[in-house]
C-alpha positions as a Python dict, from the first residue, in 0.01 Angstrom:
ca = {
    (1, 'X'): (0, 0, 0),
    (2, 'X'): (94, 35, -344),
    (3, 'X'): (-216, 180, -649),
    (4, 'X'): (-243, 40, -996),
    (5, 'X'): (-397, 68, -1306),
    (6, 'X'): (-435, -36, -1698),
    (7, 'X'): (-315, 240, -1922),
    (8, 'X'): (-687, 380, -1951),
    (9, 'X'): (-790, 397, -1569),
    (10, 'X'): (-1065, 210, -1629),
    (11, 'X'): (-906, -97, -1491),
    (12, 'X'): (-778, -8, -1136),
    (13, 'X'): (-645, -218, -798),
    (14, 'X'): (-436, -207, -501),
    (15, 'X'): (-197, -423, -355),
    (16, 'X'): (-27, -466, 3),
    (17, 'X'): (333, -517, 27),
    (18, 'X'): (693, -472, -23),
    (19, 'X'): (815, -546, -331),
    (20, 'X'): (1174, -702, -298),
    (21, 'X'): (1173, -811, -626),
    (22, 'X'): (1059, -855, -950),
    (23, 'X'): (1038, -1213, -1175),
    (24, 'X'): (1204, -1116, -1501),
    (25, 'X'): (1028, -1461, -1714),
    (26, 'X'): (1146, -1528, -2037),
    (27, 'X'): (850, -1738, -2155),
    (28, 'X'): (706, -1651, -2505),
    (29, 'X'): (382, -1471, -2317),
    (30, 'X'): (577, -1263, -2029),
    (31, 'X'): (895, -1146, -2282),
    (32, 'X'): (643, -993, -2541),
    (33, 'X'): (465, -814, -2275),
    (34, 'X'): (800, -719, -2069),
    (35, 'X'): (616, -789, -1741),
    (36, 'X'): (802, -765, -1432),
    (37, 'X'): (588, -991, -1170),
    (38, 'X'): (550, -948, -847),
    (39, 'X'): (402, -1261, -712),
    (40, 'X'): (113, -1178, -390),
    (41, 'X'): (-106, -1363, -154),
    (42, 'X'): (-485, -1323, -293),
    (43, 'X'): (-545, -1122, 33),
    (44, 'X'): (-321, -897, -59),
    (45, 'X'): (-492, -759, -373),
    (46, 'X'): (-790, -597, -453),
    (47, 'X'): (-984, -441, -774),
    (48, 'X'): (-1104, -116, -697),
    (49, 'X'): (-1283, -14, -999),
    (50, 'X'): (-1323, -204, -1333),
    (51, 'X'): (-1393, -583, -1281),
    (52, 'X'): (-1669, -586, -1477),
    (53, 'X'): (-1420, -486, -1776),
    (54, 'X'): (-1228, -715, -1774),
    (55, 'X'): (-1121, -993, -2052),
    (56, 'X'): (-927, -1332, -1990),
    (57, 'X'): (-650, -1505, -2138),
    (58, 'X'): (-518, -1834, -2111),
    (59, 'X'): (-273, -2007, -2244),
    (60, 'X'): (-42, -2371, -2247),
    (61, 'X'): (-171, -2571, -1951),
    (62, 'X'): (-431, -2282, -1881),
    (63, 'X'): (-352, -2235, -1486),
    (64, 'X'): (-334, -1874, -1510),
    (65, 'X'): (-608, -1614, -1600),
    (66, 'X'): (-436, -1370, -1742),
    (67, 'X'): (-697, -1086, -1715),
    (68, 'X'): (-671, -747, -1919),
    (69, 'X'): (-848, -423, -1986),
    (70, 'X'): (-1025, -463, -2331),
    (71, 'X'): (-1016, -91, -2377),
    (72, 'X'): (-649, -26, -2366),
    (73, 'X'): (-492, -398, -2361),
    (74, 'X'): (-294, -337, -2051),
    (75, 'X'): (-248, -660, -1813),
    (76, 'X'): (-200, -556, -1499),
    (77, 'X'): (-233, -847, -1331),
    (78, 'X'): (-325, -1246, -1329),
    (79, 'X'): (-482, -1491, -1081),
    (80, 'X'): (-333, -1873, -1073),
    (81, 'X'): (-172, -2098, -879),
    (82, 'X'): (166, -2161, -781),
    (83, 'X'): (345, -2515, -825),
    (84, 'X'): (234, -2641, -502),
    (85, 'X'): (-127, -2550, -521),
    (86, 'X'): (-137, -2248, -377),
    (87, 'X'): (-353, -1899, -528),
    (88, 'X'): (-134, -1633, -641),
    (89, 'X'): (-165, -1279, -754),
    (90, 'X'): (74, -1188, -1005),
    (91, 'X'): (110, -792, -1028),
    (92, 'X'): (275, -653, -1361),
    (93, 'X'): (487, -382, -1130),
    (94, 'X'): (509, -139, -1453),
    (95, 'X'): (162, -110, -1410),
    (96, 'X'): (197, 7, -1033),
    (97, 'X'): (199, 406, -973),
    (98, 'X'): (518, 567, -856),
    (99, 'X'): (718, 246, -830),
    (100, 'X'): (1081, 329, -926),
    (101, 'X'): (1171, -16, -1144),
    (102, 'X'): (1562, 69, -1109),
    (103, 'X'): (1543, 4, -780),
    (104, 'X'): (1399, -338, -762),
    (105, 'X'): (1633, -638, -767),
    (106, 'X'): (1516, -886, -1078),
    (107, 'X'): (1510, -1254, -1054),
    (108, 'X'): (1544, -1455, -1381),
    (109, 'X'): (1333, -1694, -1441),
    (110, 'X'): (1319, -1977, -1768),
    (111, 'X'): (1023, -2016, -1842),
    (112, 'X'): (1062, -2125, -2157),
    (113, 'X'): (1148, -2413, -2032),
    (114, 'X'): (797, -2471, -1824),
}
């Protein structure tokens, strides 16, 4: 079980899993952020305090909710669906407590190119 927050605390979740490895996208949205996803079933994720707070951004085709805390801008997470259909969590690992990044194997990914 891994904790989470926005930079604040007002925004703040958990998620279930083992993280074995981190999406590295280099679309114009994730590379200005420097997010390093970690892609979850829905089940696996849940907002412990702050939903009420939160704001929404979407973008190009609009299949992700990018959702933030207004307060300190911090997106720890979005809600979408993958290629196939399927809901997703995506959790912004740098947002996750005591997570050691340098340990976590990261993927590539072009999304520039989505």
């Amino acid at each position: 079980m891994h904790t989470g927050s926005c930079h604040c605390g007002t925004v703040k979740f958990t998620v279930e899993g083992d993280i074995d490895q981190a999406i590295e996208c280099n679309c114009s949205h994730c590379s200005r952020k420097g997010f390093l996803l970690w892609f979850v079933e829905p089940e696996a994720f849940r907002i412990t305090a702050g939903a009420d707070s939160l704001a929404t951004y979407t973008f190009n085709t609009h299949a992700i909710q990018h959702q933030f805390c207004p307060t300190c801008g911090t997106q720890a997470f979005a809600q979408g669906r993958t290629p196939d259909g399927k809901e997703s969590r995506a959790i912004n690992i740098r947002c996750l407590d005591d997570v050691d990044l340098a340990t976590i194997p990261r993927m590539p990914v072009d999304g520039r190119k989505f």
